[in-house]
C-alpha positions as CSV (number, residue, x, y, z in Angstrom):
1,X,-7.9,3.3,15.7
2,X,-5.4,5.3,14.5
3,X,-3.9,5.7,10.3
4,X,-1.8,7.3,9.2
5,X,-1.6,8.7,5.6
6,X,1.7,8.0,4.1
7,X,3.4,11.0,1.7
8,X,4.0,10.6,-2.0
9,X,2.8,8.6,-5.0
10,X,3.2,5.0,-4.6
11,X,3.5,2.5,-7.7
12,X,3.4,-1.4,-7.6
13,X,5.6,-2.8,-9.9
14,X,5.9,-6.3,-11.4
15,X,9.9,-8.2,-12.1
16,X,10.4,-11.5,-13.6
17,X,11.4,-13.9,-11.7
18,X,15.3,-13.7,-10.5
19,X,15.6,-10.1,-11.4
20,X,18.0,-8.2,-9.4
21,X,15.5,-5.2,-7.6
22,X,17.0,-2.1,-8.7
23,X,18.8,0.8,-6.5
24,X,16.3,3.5,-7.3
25,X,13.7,1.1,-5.5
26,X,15.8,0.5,-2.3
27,X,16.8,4.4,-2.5
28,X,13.0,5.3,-2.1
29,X,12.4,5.3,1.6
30,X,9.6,2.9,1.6
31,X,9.6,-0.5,-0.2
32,X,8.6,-3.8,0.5
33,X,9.2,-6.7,-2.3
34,X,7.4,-10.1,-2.5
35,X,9.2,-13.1,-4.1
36,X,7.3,-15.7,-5.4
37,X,8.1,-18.6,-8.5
38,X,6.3,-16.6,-10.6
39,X,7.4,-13.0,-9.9
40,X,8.4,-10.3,-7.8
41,X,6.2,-8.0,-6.8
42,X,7.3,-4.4,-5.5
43,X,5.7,-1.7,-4.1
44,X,7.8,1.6,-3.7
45,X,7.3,5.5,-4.4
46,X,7.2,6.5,-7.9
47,X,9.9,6.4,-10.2
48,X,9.0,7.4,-13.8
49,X,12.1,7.8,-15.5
50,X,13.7,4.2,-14.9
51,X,13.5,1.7,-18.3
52,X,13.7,-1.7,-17.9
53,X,12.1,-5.3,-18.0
54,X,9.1,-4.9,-15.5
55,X,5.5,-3.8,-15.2
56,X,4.1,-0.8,-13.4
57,X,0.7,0.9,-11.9
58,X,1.4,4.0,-11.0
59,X,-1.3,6.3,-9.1
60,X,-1.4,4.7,-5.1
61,X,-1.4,6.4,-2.0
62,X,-0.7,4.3,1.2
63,X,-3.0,4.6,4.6
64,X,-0.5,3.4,7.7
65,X,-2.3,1.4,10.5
66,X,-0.5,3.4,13.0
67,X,1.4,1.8,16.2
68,X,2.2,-1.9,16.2
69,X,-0.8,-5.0,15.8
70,X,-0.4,-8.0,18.2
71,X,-0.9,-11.2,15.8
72,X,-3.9,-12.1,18.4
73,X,-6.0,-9.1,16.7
74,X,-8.6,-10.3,14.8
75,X,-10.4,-8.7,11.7
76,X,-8.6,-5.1,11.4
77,X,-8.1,-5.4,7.8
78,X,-11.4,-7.4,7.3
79,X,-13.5,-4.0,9.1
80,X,-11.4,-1.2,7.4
81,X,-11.4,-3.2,3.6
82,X,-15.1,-3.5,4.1
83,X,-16.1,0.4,4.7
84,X,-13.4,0.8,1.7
85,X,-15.7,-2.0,0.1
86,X,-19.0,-0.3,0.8
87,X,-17.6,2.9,-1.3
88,X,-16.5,0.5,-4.2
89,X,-13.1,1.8,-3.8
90,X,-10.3,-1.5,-4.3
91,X,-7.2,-1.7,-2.4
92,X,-4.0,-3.5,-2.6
93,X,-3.2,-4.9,1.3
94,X,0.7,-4.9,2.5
95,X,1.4,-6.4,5.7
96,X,4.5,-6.7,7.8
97,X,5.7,-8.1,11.2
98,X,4.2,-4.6,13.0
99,X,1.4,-3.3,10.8
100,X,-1.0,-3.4,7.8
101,X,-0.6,-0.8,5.0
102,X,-3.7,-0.4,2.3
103,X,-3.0,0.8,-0.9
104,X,-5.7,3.2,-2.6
105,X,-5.5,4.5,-5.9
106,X,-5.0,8.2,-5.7
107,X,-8.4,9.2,-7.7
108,X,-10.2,7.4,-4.9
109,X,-7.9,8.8,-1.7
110,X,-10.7,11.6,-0.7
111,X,-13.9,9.4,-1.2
112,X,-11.6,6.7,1.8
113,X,-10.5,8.8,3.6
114,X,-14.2,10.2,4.1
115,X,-15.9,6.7,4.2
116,X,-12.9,5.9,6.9
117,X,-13.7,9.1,8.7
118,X,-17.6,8.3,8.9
119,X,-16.7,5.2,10.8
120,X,-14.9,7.1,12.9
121,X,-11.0,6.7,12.4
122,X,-8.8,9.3,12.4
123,X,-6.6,9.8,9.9
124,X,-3.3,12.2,9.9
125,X,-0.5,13.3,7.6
C-alpha cells in the first residue's frame, strides 16, 4: 500500500460551538472541519498569526492513504495505527468519502515513517 506524505505543518484547532470557520482556514488548501454540539473541530495547515476565540496544537504532519478505499476494506487504519502503536508514536485519524489521513506529530514523523517502511509501505513526497 501506498502513502503519501502530505507538505507543510498541520495544526488541529478547536471553535466553540456555532463559530463561523475563518477564511485563512478555507484559504489553506487542505482542511476538513468536524461539527459536533460541543465543538468544531478543524484540522488545516498552520496559521500562527491569526487571534481569536479557539484552541490550537500546532506541530502535525499528515501521511495520505494514497488512491481511493472501497468501504468493503477492512482494517487499513487498524494495521497501519498499530505499527504506529508498536513505536509509541499517537496519531489523530481523518477520514473522508475516498481515503484515511493520519496525523503524526512532527517530532515523531522520522521514527513512522521508518516503523511504516519496516512493514513494508512505501511512502513518497
Amino acid at each position: 500500500m501506498e502513502l503519501k506524505l502530505l507538505p507543510g505543518e498541520y495544526s488541529v484547532y478547536q471553535f466553540r460551538p456555532g463559530s463561523e470557520i475563518p477564511e485563512w482556514v478555507r484559504s489553506s488548501g487542505f482542511y476538513s472541519f468536524t461539527v459536533t454540539t460541543e465543538e468544531i473541530s478543524v484540522v488545516s495547515l498552520t496559521v500562527k498569526d491569526h487571534a481569536g476565540d479557539f484552541k490550537a496544537e500546532h506541530g502535525w504532519s499528515i501521511i495520505q492513504i494514497a488512491g481511493e478505499l472501497d468501504f468493503s476494506l477492512i482494517g487499513i487504519i487498524s494495521e497501519l495505527t498499530s505499527v504506529l502503536a508498536g513505536s509509541l508514536i499517537p496519531v489523530f485519524v481523518i477520514s473522508t468519502y475516498n481515503t484515511d489521513f493520519i496525523l503524526i506529530k512532527t517530532v515523531s514523523l522520522d521514527k513512522a515513517i521508518a516503523a511504516l517502511e519496516a512493514r513494508g509501505y512505501v511512502i513518497s513526497a
